[in-house]
Structures are given as structure tokens and as C-alpha cells.
N, C-alpha and C positions, 0 to 999 in steps of 0.2 A: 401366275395368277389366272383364272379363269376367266371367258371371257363373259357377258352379261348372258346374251346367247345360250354360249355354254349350260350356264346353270340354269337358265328359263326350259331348255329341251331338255336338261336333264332332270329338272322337277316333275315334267311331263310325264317324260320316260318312266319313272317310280312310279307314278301315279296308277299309268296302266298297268305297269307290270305285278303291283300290288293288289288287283283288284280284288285276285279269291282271297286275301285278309279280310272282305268285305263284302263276305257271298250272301251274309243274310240280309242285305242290303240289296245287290247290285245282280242275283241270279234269279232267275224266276224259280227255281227247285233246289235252294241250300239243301249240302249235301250227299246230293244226287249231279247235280253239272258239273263238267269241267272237273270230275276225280279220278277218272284212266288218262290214259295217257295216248294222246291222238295228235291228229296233226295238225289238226285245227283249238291249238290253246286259246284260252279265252284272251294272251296278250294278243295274238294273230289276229283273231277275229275282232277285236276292236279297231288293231291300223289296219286291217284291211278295208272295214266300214269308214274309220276317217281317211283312207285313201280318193274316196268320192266313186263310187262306182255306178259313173254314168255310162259307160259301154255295155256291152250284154255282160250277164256273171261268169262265163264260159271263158271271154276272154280278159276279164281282170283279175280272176283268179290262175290261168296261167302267167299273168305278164309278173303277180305279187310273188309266186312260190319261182320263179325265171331268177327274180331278185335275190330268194332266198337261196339256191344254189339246188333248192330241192324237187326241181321237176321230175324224176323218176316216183314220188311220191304224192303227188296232185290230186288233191281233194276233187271231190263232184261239184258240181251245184246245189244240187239236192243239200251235201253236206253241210256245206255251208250256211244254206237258209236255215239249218236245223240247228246250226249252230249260233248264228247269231241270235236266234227267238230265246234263247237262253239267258242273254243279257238283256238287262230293263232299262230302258232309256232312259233313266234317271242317271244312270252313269254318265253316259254322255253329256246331258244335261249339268250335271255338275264338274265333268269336265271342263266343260266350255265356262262357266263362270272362275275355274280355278285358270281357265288360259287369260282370263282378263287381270285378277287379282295378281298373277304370277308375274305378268307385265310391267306391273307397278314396284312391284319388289325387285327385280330382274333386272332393271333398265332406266334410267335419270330419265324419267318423263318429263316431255313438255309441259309447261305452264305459261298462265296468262298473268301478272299481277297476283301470282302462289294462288290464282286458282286453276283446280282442272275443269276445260271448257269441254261441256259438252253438248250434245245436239238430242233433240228428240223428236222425231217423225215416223210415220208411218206409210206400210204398201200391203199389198193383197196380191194376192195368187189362186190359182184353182191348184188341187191335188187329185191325183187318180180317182177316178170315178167307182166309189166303191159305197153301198152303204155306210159302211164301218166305219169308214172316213169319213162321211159328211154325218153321223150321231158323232164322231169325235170333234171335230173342227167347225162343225156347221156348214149350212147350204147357201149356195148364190141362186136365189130364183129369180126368173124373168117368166114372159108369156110362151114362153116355148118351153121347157126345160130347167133342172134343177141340176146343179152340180156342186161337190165337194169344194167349199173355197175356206179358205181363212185370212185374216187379218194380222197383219206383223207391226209391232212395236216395238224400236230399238229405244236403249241409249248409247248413241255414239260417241265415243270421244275423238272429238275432230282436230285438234293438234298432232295422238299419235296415233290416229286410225285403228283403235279398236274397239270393239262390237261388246260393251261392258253387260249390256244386258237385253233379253228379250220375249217380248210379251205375246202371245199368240188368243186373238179375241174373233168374235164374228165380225163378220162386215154390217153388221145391221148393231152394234154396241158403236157407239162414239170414241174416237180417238183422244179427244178434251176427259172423258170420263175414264178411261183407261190409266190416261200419265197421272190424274189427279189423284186416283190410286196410291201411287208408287212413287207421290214425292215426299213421302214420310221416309222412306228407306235412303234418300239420298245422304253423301257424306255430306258435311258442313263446307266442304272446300271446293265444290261444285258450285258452276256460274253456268246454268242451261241457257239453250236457247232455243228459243220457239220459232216457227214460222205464221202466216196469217190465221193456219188453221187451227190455232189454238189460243184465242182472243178471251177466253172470259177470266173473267174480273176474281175469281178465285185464286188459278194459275199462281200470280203474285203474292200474294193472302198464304197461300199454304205453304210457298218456298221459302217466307217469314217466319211462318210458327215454328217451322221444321227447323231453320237455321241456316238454309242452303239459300242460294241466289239467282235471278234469272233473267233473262234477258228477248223479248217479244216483240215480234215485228204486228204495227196494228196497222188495218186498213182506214184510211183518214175521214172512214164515215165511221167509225168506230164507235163514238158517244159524243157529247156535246162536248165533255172538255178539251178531245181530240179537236173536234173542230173547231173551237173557240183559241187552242194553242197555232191551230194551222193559221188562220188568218189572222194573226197575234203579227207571226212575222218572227217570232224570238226564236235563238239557238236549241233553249232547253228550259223546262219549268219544273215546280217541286207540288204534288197534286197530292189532296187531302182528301178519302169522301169517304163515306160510307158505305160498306157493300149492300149490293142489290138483292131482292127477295132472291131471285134463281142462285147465286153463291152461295145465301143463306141455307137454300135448300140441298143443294150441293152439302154444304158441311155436315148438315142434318143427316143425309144419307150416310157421309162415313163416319158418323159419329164423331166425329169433332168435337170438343166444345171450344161455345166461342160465347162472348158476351150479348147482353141484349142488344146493345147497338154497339157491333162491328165495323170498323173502318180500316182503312190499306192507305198507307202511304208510298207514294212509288214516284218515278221520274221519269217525264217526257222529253223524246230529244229530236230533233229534226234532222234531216239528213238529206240532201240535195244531188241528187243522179247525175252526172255527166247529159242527161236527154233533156235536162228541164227539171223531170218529174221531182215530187217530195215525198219522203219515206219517214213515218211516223216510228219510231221505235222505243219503247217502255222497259223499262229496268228498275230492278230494286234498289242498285246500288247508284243510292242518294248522298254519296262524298263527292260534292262539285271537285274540291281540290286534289284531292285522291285520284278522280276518276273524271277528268277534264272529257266533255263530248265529243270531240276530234277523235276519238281513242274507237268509238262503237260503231263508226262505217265499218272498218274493215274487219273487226271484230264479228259483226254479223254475217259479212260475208264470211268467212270459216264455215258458216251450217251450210253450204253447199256442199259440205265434205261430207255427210250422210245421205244428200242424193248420189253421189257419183260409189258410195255403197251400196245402196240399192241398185245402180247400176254392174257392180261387181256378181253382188249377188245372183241375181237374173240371167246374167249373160255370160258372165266368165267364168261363175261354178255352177251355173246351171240349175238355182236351187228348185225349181220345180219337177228335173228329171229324179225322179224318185227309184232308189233301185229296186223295189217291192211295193205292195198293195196293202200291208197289215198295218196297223195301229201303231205297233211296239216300233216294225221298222221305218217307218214313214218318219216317225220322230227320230230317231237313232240320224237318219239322212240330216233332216232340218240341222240338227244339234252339229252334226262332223260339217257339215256347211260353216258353221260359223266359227268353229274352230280353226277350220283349215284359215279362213281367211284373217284371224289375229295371228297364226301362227307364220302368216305372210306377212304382216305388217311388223311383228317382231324382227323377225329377218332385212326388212328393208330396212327399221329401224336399226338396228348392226351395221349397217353398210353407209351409215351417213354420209365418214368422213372420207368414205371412198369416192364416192359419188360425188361428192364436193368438190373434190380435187380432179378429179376428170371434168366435170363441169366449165373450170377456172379453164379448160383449157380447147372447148370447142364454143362458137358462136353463142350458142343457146343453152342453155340450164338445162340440164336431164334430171331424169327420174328413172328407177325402176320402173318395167314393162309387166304389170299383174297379171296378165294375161299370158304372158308367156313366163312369170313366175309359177302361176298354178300347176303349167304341164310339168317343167322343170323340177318342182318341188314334190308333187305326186312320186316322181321316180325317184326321188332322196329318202322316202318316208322309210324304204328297207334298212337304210345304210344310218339315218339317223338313230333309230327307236329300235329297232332290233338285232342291233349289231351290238360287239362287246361298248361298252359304255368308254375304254379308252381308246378308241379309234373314233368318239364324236367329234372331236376337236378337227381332224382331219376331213369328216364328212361335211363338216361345215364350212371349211377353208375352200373343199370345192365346189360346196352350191353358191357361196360368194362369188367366184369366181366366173360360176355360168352365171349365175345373175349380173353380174358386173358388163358384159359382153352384148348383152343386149339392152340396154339403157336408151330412152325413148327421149325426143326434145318435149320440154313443157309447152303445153300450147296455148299461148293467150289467146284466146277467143273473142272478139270485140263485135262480132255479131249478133244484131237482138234475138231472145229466146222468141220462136215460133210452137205454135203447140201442137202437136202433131195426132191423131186418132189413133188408138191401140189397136193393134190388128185384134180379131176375132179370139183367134186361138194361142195371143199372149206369143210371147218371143218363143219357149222351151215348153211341147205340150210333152204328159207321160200318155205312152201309147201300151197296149195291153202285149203287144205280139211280135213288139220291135226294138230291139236296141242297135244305138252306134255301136259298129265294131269296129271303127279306124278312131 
């Protein structure tokens, strides 16, 4: 029997290697691309794009054809770029939602109470400084200077670490206005959760109509009821009111209908820090008995699991080193960025019951090492996806294996959060005239 693994990279694997099935679709010149016969096939040049080519192209396109056994036949650079502008980032793009879907079919997902929990937050980044780029993504202006930036919106699913969906907006469009968008599209079996930065009074209201469920951390100056429950003293209360003219207008924008006097009923719960402090938190799911308030401390902790993605993101695939300056590939990158990283989280998910029982057996609970998963796994991408399809089983037995090996202790942290100033130039700048070659 195959293993979950298995058939999630081998769904994969079809996927790209069918793509000319779907040239009028996924080519910029149905055809005309990809109809001789070269060395650079459009399966190639897709893993070699989600290979992550953060070093210069000179030398990832030797280390990819090294793998392929084909170095007496090594494409250019030149080649390459020409070859990639030929695919539209729309494939990528819909790879990557078919790598989160595949997930779910592939693999006994985590649940909370049979719902999937997930997280919604957002981050920003700058991108190569090119016109083309900041008419595609939009501009960050200050009093000196104007540079390409964009705004990212996930939904995370924070139980199995993966990257379900992602929204790309300006920094100058509200992050509240963005999610409120796209809680029509959510399943009914989603329990989100917000963080402070997403307090308005619709939030709830829409995850209602839609049928899905949520979960909001408020700050305790929030509204009167907020502060009428803090000084109350009680566990949890069940709150009736009326949405406010700004929801109403909110709904107006996205054509909503809602009746002449709208109202939200939702549920406040209190929540008491190890420091003293109190933490106000707002849920729709109003079954006291069901859903006893003891249950949502640690439940909300879970949304730290999309910050320490975004920390992934940033630093350990590097999503701002962009391997090109064009439209087409600048998205091609974003997209194999988020692939690569459910295609890591699928993997560690595989490895549970390994990792568990190593565990039982050293001081401290381990975990896979993402960071030294990404290197490890870049160099699997030949032997998984372009080798004969019955030799997967095998390629996957030995990246287990290297990933097993390196296993990192968990670290409880009991240190208060300090906030610290972004450097100027952001962790990962793209520079016009220099790549890593090591």
C-alpha cells in the first residue's frame, strides 16, 4: 500500500508533468512553446523554478542538470530565462493551491473539535526595484524614495502547517478589508483566528452568514461591552447588539445583503496570563457546553504558528531573493516559495511517528530542523519528480532518513516578547548584480 507521501508527490509529479495537456492555459504561445525537443522541457523548467533559485542561475542550473546525470548537455542562462517566460504564473499559482488541497486528501489531517483551525495574518516585503514591479504590486513611499513593495495575506492552517491560501494587496489597502473579502470562500469546517489586528465588528457577522466560525483576540479597550465584561470579573458572557454604521458600510461595499437592523451574536471569554495581565477573546462559537472556555487559552495560542511562517518565509526560503526582475517571474518565485514550504510540511508530517519515538527517547521533545530541511530537500527535488515514478518510494525512504538525523530540541521560551526595529534593508535585499554562489 502506498504510503500518504507517496501519492501526495505523486499527484504532484502528474500535475507538472501534464502541463503541455494545458498549453492554452499555462503557455504564453499555445502551440508554438515547448514543441521541439530541447533540454530544457517545460517539466524541467518548472522543478527547476520550484527548486528556489536563490544562488546565481549559472550555478543552479549546473548543480540541477549535476543531478540529472546530464552535465555534458547544460543549458545557458540565457536559455533558461527564455524558457521559463514561456510559462504563466498562473500555473504555479495553481499549483500551489492544488499542493494545499492535495494535503487534505493525501494525509489524516489535524483537527480541533472536527474543525480545521486556521490562522489569518498578514506581512510585507519590498521586491526588486523595477518599474514593472511596483505598476504590478504597488509602491512603498516615504520622503526620500519610492520602492516596489507588496502586502501578503495567508490563510494558515496552524495544526498541519500549511500555506492554504494567499492574497497579495498594497500596503496602503487594510489587511481587515482584504480577509473580509474572502471569508465568503471559506469551508464551513473552518474555526479562524484573528489576531488584535483584526477587531471589527463584521469579522464575526460574516463568518455567520457564510457558515464558517472564528475566533478574535480584542484589545480590552475595545467597545463598552468589552469593558463592561472586564470589570464584570465573569469567565465568559453571551453578547447581543446591533452592528455599527462602519460594518454596515463594510457590507454595502461587498454587496452583502443584510437586513435593516442587523445584529451579531457572539461570545466573550476572558483569559488570565501567567504575568497578571487579561486577554479579552471573541468567538462565535456560542455552545457553553460544547465548547467549555478552559478549551480557547491554548487554542489561541496555535495563531503563533503563522508568525513562525512568516518567519520561514523571510529567512529560510528567502522569499524576497527573487531570481529575475520580470512580472511573469517575480510571481513564478513568490508561488514555488510557498509550494516548496507545504511540500516541507507534508514531509515532516510523514515522519510523525518517527520523530515521536526518537523523542520518547532523549530528554526533550524534537522536531524537524526547516532550515536544514529546505537545503536537504532542494537536492531531493531531481530524484523525487523527475526520476522513474517507481523509484519514489525509495527517494522518499532517504530524505526521511536525512531529515530524521538532524532533529532539533523544542524550545520553550518563557522569555517576555521584546520588540525589536526592522533593519532598513529587511533581512533578504534582491540586488541587481549579485547572487549567492555558495
Amino acid at each position: 500500500m502506498q504510503s500518504p507521501l507517496h501519492q501526495y508527490f505523486k499527484a504532484i509529479q502528474l500535475a507538472v508533468a501534464n502541463i503541455s495537456d494545458h498549453a492554452d492555459i499555462y503557455f504564453t504561445r499555445p502551440g508554438k512553446d515547448f514543441t521541439r525537443r530541447r533540454l530544457l522541457t517545460a517539466e524541467r523548467t518548472v522543478w527547476m523554478v520550484l527548486s528556489l533559485l536563490r544562488q546565481s542561475l549559472c550555478v543552479e542550473i549546473g548543480h540541477f542538470f549535476q543531478r540529472l546525470n546530464a552535465c555534458q548537455n547544460m543549458p545557458s542562462k540565457s536559455a533558461f530565462v527564455q524558457a521559463r517566460s514561456k510559462i504563466r504564473a498562473s500555473f504555479f499559482q495553481h499549483l500551489f493551491i492544488q499542493s494545499a488541497e492535495l494535503f487534505y486528501h493525501s494525509f489524516q489531517a489535524r483537527h480541533w473539535r472536527s474543525f480545521r483551525v486556521w490562522a489569518t495574518d498578514g506581512t510585507g516585503f519590498r521586491l526588486p526595484n523595477t518599474d514593472e514591479l511596483g505598476a504590478e504590486f504597488g509602491w512603498h513611499l516615504n520622503q526620500f524614495d519610492a520602492v516596489p513593495s507588496t502586502h501578503l495575506l495567508v490563510h494558515f492552517d496552524v495544526l498541519n502547517q500549511i500555506i492554504v491560501n494567499a492574497f497579495f494587496h498594497s500596503r496602503y489597502v487594510a489587511e481587515t478589508t482584504v480577509a473580509c473579502k474572502h471569508i465568503q470562500f471559506l469551508p464551513p469546517d473552518v474555526l479562524m483566528l484573528y489576531d488584535r489586528g483584526f477587531p471589527a465588528q463584521v469579522i464575526p457577522w460574516l463568518h455567520r452568514y457564510f457558515g464558517s466560525h472564528c475566533l478574535v483576540r480584542l484589545s480590552l479597550s475595545h467597545s463598552l461591552n468589552v469593558k463592561n465584561f472586564v470589570d464584570s470579573g465573569a469567565r465568559q458572557i453571551i453578547v447581543h447588539e446591533p452592528l455599527n454604521i462602519r460594518s454596515r458600510r463594510t457590507l454595502q461595499s461587498l454587496e452583502i445583503p443584510f437586513d435593516k437592523h442587523p445584529d451579531i451574536t457572539y461570545r466573550l471569554i476572558r483569559v488570565d496570563l501567567p504575568t497578571g495581565e487579561t486577554e479579552v477573546l471573541l468567538t462565535t462559537l456560542t455552545d457553553l457546553r460544547r465548547f467549555p472556555h478552559t478549551l480557547f487559552k491554548d487554542l489561541y495560542h496555535r495563531r503563533w504558528g503563522v508568525e513562525t511562517c512568516f518567519f520561514s518565509l523571510k529567512s529560510l526560503l528567502q522569499i524576497v531573493r527573487s531570481s529575475a526582475i520580470t512580472v511573469n517571474s517575480v510571481w513564478q518565485d513568490l508561488y514555488a516559495t510557498f509550494i516548496i514550504y507545504n511540500f516541507l510540511s507534508a514531509v515532516h508530517h510523514s515522519m510523525e511517528k518517527e520523530v515521536a519515538h526518537i523523542s520518547q527517547r532523549r530528554r526533550t521533545p524534537c522536531q524537524p530542523n526547516r532550515n536544514i530541511s529546505v537545503g536537504i530537500f532542494k537536492s531531493f527535488i531531481v530524484r523525487l519528480f523527475l526520476r522513474p515514478r517507481e523509484d519514489l518510494d525509495d527517494a522518499i525512504r532517504q530524505l526521511q532518513g536525512y531529515l530524521l538525523k538532524h532533529l532539533e530540541p523544542i524550545k520553550i521560551n518563557h522569555h517576555p516578547r521584546t520588540r525589536k526595529m526592522m533593519r532598513l534593508g529587511e533581512r533578504h535585499n534582491w540586488e541587481a548584480n549579485y547572487r549567492h554562489a555558495l
